[in-house]
N, C-alpha and C positions, 0 to 999 in steps of 0.2 A: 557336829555342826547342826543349826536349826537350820530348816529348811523352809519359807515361805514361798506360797503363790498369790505372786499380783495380777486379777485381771484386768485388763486394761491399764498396764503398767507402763506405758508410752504418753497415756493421755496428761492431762493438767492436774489434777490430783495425783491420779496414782502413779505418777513418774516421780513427787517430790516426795510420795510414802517407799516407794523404793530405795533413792537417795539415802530416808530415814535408816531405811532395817541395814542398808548395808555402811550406814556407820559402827557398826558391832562388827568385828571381821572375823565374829564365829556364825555368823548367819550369811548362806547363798540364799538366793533371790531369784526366784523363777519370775517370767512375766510373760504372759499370753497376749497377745492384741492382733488387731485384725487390720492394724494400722490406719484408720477410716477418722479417727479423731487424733492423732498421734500429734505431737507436738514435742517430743527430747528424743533426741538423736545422743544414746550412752557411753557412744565412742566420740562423740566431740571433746578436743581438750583432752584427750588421753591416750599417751604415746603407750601405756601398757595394754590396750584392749583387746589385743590380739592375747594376750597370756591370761587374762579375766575374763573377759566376755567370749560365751559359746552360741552362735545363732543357729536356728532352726526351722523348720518348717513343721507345725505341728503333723501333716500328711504323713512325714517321713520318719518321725521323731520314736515312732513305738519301744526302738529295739536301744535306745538310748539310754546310758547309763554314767551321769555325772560321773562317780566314785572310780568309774574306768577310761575317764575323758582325761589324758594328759595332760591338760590345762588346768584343769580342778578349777573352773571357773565357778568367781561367784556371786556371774550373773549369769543367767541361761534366759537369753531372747530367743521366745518362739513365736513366731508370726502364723496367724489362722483366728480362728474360729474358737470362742472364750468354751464356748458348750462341745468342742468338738472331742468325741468318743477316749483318745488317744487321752486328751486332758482328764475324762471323768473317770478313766482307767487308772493314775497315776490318786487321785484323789481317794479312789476308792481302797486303794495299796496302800490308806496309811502315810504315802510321800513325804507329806507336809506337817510342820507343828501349827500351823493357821492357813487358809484362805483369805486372804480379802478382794473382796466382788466387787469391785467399782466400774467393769464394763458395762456400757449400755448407754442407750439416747438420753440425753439430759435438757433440751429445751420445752419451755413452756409454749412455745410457739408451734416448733416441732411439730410436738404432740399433739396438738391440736389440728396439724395440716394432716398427719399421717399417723392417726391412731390407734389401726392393724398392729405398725410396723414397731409401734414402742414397744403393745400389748407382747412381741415377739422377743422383741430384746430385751425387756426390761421384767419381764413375766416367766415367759416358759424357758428361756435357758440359764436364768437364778434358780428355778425351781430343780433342772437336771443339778445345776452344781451345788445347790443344797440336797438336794438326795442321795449325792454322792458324797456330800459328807459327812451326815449320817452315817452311811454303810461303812465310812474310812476314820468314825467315830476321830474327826478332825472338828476343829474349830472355825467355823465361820461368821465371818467379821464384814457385817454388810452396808454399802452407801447408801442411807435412804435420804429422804429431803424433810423439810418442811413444808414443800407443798401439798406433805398429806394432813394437815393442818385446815388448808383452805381459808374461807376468811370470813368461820363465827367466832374469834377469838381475838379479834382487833383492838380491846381495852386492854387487856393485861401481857404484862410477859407471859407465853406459853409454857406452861408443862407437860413432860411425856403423856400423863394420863388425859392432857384435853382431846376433846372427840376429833377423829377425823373425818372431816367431808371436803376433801378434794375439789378443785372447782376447774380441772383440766388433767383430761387423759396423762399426762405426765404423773403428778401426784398420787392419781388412781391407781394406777399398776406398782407403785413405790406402797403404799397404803396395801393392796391385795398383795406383794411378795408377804410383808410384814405378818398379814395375818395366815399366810399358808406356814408361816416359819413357827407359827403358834403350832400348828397340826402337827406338821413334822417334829416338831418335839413331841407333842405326847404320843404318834405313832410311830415313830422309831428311832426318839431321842436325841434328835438334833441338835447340836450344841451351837449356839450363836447370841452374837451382841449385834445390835441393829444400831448404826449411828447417823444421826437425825442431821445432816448438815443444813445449816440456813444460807446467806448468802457469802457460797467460799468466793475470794479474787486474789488475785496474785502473779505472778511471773509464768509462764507457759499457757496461760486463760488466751482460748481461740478467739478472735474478734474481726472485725469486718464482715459481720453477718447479721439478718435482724435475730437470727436464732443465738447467737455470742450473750454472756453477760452484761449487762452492761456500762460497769466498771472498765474491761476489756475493750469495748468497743470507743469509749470516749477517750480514753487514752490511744486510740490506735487512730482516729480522726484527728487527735490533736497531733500528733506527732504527722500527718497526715494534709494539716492545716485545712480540713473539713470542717462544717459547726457540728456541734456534739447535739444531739439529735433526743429529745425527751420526751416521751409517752406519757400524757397526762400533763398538769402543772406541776409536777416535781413536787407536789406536797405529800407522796408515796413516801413511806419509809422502811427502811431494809435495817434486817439485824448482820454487818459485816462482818466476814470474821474469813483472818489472813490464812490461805492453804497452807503454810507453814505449821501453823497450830493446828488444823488439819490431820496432817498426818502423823502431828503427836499422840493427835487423838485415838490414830486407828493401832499406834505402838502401843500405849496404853491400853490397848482392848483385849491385846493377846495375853494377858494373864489376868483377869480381872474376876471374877465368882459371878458366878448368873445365879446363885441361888435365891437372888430375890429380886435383881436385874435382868433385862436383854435388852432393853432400849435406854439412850442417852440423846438430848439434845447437843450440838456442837454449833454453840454461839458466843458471841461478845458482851451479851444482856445489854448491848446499847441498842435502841433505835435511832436510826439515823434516815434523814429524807435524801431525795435525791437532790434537792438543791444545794443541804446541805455538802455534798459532794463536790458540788460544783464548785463550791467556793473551795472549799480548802486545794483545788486543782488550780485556782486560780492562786494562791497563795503559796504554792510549791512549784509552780512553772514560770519558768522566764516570755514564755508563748502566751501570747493573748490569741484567743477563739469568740468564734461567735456559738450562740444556744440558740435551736430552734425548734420551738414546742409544737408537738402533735397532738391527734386523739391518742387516746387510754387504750391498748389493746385489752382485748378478750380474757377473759380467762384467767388475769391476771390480780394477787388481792392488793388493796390498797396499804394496810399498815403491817408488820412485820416484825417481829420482837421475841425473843425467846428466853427462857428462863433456863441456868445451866448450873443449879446447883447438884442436880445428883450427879452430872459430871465432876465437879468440883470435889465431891465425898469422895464416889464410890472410884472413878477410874483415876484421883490424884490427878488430876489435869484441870489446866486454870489457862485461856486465853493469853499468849503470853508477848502478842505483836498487835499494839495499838494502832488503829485506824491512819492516823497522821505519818509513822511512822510506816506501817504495809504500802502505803499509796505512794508516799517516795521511794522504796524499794523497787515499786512497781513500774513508775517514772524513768526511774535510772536504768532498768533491767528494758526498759523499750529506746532507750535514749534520749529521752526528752532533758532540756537541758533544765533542771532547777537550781532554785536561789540557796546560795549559799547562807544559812543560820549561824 
């Protein structure tokens, strides 16, 4: 049986890459989280989860051994700490045929209000779970962003090779994991793929917060009957791309050859503004809202567009849930009522 570990395997990504691995039902599915972002609850809708799902507390977890767990669960929730000793111990033993690291703070806003507290989560405890798998000569499979991009790159679709300069603590520490992952390969052969995601939205995206995406939050005002609320004139533009395809991406990543790769963008190659958005919300909802423009926060770049051809070659993976079609998925999955096509 393969065995993976998802960190932060509760959150909005990594709950739908979980999903992924365990449509194969020769792979169990570990998942570490500290529950602080959590969003899927894996026994919802599922009268078997007491015979599949084993939960835990990573504290207590040392002396645990799936293969002699009568359930032969194959999913094992441990709730704790993604960096905590018990975890880096199971990594270091070889456990796993992949890793993938998607725990950590992910707002741009965040980041900026509290940027000790990213440098902590998003820095030094990637770095324990990449050291660890080094030593367990494992596969790690890592979320980074496009905001380590920043915004000298606003004419053209981006490529992996354009320079990164960061323009907010979030990006930065997603930027310095990437280049420690350089180190640790050539000092003690770290094996990993870094996947570059641009602006993921979709079903279990946390909202009613200024720190939420903002896809997430507009739909969660409108269902809400709040006005949907926009930073700037809306003439920003984002490269979307549905967590669905997402977490093909990171399935994809576990067999892939790094001998000439470790980084991949995970984009749409479309740009899209935010008003753009706005309309086609307006074209897929039965609910009329109102928009109410603000200033431009901080930190944030104005155009946004990424180029994903070496996804395309090298991991066989191509965007496979268009924009129109992601945002009524996304409608439906909050309840909002749309027009029937």
């Amino acid at each position: 049986m393969n065995e993976y570990l998802v960190t932060g395997g509760l959150g909005f990504i990594g709950s739908h890459l979980a999903e992924e691995l365990l449509r194969d039902e020769n792979n169990r599915v570990w998942i570490i989280d500290d529950g602080s972002n959590a969003c899927w609850n894996p026994r919802r809708g599922r009268i078997d989860a007491d015979e599949h799902i084993r939960e835990l507390l990573v504290q207590l977890m040392g002396a645990y051994e799936a293969e002699h767990d009568s359930r032969n669960p194959r999913l094992v929730c441990i709730s704790g700490d993604c960096a905590h000793s018990n975890i880096l111990e199971l990594i270091r033993h070889a456990r796993f045929s992949c890793v993938f690291h998607l725990a950590g703070s992910c707002s741009v806003v965040g980041s900026i209000n509290e940027p000790l507290d990213y440098l902590e989560q998003n820095l030094f405890k990637t770095l324990k779970i990449a050291k660890a798998c080094a030593e367990g000569q494992t596969r790690l499979v890592f979320s980074s962003s496009a905001a380590v991009y920043g915004a000298e790159w606003q004419a053209f679709k981006t490529e992996e090779e354009a320079q990164m300069v960061p323009t907010n603590p979030y990006g930065a520490t997603k930027m310095s994991a990437e280049n420690w992952f350089r180190l640790y390969r050539d000092l003690y052969n770290l094996d990993y793929v870094v996947l570059r995601y641009f602006n993921a939205y979709g079903p279990r995206q946390r909202a009613g917060s200024p720190y939420s995406g903002v896809i997430a939050n507009w739909v969660h005002n409108l269902l809400m009957k709040k006005p949907l609320i926009v930073y700037g004139d809306g003439e920003q533009s984002r490269d979307f791309i549905s967590v669905h395809d997402v977490a093909r991406a990171n399935v994809k990543a576990i067999g892939v050859p790094t001998t000439r790769f470790h980084t991949y963008n995970i984009c749409s190659e479309r740009e899209t503004t935010l008003n753009e958005i706005l309309s086609i919300l307006q074209e897929k909802s039965r609910a009329s809202f109102a928009v109410k423009y603000e200033d431009a926060r901080d930190g944030e770049v104005k155009q946004s567009v990424g180029n994903n051809t070496r996804a395309l070659v090298s991991l066989e993976w191509e965007p496979a849930v268009g924009l129109h079609e992601g945002l009524e998925r996304l409608l439906r999955w909050r309840g909002v009522d749309c027009k029937i096509e």
